[in-house]
NUZA-507112 format. One record per atom (N, C-alpha, C, O): x, y, z. Coordinates in steps of 0.2 Angstrom, whole numbers, plus 5000, padded with zeros to 4 digits. Layout:
N
XYZ;...
***
This chain:
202
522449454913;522049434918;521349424916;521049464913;520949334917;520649364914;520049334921;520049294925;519349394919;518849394925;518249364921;518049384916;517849304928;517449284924;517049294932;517449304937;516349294931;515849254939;515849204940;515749154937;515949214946;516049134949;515549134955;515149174956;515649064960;515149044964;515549064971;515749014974;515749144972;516049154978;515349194984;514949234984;515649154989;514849174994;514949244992;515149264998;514949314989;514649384989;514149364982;513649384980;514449324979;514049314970;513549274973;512949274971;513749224978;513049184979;512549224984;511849224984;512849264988;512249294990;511749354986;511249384988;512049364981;511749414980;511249394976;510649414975;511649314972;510949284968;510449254973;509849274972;510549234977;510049224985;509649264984;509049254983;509949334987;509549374987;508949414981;508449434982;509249404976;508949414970;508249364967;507749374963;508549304969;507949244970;507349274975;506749284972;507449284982;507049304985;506749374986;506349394990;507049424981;506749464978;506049424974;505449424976;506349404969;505749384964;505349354968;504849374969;505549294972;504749264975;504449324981;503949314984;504749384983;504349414985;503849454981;503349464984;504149464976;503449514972;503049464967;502549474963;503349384968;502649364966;502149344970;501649324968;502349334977;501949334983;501549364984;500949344986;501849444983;501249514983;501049534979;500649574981;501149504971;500649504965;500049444967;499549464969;500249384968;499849334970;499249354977;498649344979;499649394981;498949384985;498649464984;498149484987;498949514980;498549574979;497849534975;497249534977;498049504968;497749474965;497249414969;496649424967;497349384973;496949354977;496349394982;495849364985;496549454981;496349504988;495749524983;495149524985;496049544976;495449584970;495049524970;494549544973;494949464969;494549424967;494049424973;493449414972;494549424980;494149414985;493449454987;492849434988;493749524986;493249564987;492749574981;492149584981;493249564972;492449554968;491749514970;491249534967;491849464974;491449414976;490849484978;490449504974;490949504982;490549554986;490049584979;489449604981;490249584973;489849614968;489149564965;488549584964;489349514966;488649464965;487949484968;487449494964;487949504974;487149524975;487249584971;486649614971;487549624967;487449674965;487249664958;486749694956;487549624954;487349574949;486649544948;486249544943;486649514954;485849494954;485449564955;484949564952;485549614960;485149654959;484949694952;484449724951;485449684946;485449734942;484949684937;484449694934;485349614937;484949564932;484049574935;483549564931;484049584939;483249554941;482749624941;482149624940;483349694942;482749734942;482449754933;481849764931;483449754927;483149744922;482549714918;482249734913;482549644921;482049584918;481449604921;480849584919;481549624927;480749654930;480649734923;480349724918;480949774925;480749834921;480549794913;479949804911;480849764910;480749774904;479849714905;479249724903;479849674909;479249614910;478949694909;478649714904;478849724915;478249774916;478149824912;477649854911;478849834908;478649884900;478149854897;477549874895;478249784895;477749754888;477249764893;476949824893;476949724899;476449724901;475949804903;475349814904;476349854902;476149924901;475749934895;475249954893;476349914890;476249894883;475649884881;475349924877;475449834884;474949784881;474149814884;473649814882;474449844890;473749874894;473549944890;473049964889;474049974889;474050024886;473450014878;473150064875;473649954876;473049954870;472349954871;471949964867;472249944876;471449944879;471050004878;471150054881;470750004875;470350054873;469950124877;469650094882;469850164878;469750234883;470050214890;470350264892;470150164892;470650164897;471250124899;471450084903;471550144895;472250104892;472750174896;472850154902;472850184896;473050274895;473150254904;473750234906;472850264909;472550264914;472950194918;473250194923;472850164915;473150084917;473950084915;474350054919;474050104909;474850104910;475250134915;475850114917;474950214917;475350244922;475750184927;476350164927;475250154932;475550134936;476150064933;476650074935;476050024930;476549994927;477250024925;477749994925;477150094922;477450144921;477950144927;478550114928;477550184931;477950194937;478350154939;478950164941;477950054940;478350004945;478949964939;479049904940;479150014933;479449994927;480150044930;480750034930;479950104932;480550154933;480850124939;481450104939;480450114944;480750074951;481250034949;481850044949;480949974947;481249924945;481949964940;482449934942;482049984937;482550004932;483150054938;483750044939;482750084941;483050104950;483650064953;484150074955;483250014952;483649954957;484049924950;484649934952;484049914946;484549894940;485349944943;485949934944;484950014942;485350064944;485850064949;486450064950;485350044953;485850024961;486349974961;486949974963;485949924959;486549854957;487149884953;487649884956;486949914947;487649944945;488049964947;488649954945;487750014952;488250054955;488750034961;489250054963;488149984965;488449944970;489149884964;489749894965;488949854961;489649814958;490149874955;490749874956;489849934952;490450004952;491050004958;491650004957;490850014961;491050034970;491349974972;491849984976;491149914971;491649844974;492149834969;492749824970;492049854962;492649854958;493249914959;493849904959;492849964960;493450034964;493950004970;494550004970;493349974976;493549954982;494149884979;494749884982;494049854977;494549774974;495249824971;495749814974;495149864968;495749874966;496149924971;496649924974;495649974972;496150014979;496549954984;497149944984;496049904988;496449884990;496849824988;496949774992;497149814981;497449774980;498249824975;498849804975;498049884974;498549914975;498949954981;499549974980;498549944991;498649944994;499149904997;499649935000;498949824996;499249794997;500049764993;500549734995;500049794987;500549814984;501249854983;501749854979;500849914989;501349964986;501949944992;502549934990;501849934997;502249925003;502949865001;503549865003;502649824998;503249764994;503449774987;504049764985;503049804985;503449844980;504049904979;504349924975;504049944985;503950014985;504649984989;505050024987;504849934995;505649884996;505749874990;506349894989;505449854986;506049814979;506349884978;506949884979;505849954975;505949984970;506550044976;506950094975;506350024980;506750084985;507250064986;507750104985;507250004989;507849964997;508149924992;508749934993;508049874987;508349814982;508749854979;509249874981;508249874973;508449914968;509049954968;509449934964;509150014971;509650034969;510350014972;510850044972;510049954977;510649924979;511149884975;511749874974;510549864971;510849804964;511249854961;511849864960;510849904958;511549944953;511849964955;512349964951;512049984959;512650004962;513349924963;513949934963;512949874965;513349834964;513449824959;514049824957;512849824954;513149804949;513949844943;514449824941;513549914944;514249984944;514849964945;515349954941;514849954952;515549924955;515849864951;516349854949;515449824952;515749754948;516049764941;516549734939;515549804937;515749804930;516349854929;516649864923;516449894933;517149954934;517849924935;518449944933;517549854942;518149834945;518449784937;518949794934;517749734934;517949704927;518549754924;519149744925;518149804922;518449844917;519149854919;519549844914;519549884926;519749894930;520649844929;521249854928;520249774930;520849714928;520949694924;521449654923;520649724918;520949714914;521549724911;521749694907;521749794914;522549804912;522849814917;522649804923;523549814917;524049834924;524049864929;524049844935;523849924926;523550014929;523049964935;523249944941;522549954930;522049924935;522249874940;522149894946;522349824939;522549784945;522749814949;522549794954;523349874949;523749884954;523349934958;523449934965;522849994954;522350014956;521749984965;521550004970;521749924958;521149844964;521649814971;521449794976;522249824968;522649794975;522849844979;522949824985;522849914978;522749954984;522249964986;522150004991;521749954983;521149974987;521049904992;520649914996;521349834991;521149804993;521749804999;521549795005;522249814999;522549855004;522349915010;522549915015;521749945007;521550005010;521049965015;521049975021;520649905011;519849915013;520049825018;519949815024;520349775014;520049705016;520549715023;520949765023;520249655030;520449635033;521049615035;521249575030;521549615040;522349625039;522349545039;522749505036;521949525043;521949435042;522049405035;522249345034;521749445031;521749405024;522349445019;522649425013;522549495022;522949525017;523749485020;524149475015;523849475026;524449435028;524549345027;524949295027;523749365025;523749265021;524249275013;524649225011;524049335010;524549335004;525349345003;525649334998;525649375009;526149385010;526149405019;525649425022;526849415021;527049435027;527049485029;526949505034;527449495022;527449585021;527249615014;527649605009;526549635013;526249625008;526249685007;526049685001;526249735009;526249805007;527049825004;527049864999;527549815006;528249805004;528149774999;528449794994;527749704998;527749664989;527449704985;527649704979;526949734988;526449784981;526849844980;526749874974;527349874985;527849914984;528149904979;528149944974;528649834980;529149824974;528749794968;529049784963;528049794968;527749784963;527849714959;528049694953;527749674964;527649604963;527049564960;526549544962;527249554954;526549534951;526149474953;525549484952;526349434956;526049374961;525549414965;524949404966;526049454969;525649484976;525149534974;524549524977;525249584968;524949614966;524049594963;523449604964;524449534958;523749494957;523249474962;522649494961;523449434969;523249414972;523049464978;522749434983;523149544979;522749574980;521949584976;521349594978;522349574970;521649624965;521349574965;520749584964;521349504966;521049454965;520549444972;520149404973;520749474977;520449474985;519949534985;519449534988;520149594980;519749634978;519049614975;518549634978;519049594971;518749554965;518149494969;517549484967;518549464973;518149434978;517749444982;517349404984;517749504984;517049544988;516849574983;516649624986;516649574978;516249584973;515749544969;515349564965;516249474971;515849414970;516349364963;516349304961;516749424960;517149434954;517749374956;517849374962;518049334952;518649304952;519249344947;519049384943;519849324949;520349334942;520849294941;521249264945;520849294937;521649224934;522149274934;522149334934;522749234934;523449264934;523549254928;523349204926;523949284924;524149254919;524549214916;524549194910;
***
């Protein structure tokens, strides 16, 4: 028997669903991303305050500088330039720490907004895929011998709908009895199909 994937609505649903997995976590990379950028904006007046206090401080250093050379009272006259040089370096300070603070705040809530859709993929998606995926790659392994097939027909005896199992015979559990290989295939193959899997007969 041999098993390949095919396009049975459980196969197409699941790639459906694995599609709309991906566009949701680029949705919520995209707008956490959108949300950082947003809130960096907020850092500009901080920017401007850091640029204008530095260029004032260093302006009022030389101009200290330069008054400081003045002869017996040089000394006397830079104090205060001194002083409105610390100020100004103050506000440098402040700008800094204000754009500090918007880039903490951009990223907390841009991993806010990510944990909640990612946190569905990695929780609720996630371990739903491997586990299908387990089952599929077991039931594979499964058909490929006798053993197995006959394994996948009663379990599809156990589980599938009596509607579909009386589609394959009348008395389909009497054929898997006498170990009919038509019937038998054609359980493991109903098997196989809720898992998204096909199987050939041989």
């Amino acid at each position: 028997m041999k098993i390949y994937a095919d396009r049975f609505p459980t196969a197409a649903r699941q790639l459906l669903t694995d599609l709309l997995v991906v566009a949701w976590v680029y949705v919520a990379i995209r707008g956490a991303l959108w949300l950082h950028d947003l809130v960096q904006k907020l850092a500009v007046p901080g920017q401007k305050l850091e640029g204008a206090g530095s260029g004032l401080a260093d302006s009022l250093g030389d101009a200290g500088g330069k008054v400081g050379r003045v002869p017996l009272v040089g000394d006397e006259l830079t104090a205060p330039f001194q002083r409105a040089a610390d100020a100004a370096r103050s506000l440098a300070d402040a700008g800094r720490d204000q754009q500090h603070l918007v880039d903490q705040l951009a990223l907390a809530l841009a991993v806010a907004v990510l944990i909640f859709p990612l946190g569905l993929v990695l929780f609720g998606w996630l371990p739903l895929r491997v586990r299908w995926m387990r089952r599929a790659s077991s039931a594979a392994k499964l058909a490929a011998g006798p053993a197995g097939r006959d394994l996948l027909a009663l379990r599809a005896l156990a589980t599938q709908p009596l509607g579909r199992l009386t589609r394959i015979a009348p008395d389909v559990a009497e054929a898997w009895r006498r170990g009919d290989d038509d019937t038998v295939d054609a359980l493991a193959a109903l098997e196989l199909r809720q898992l998204g899997l096909r199987g050939r007969g041989r």
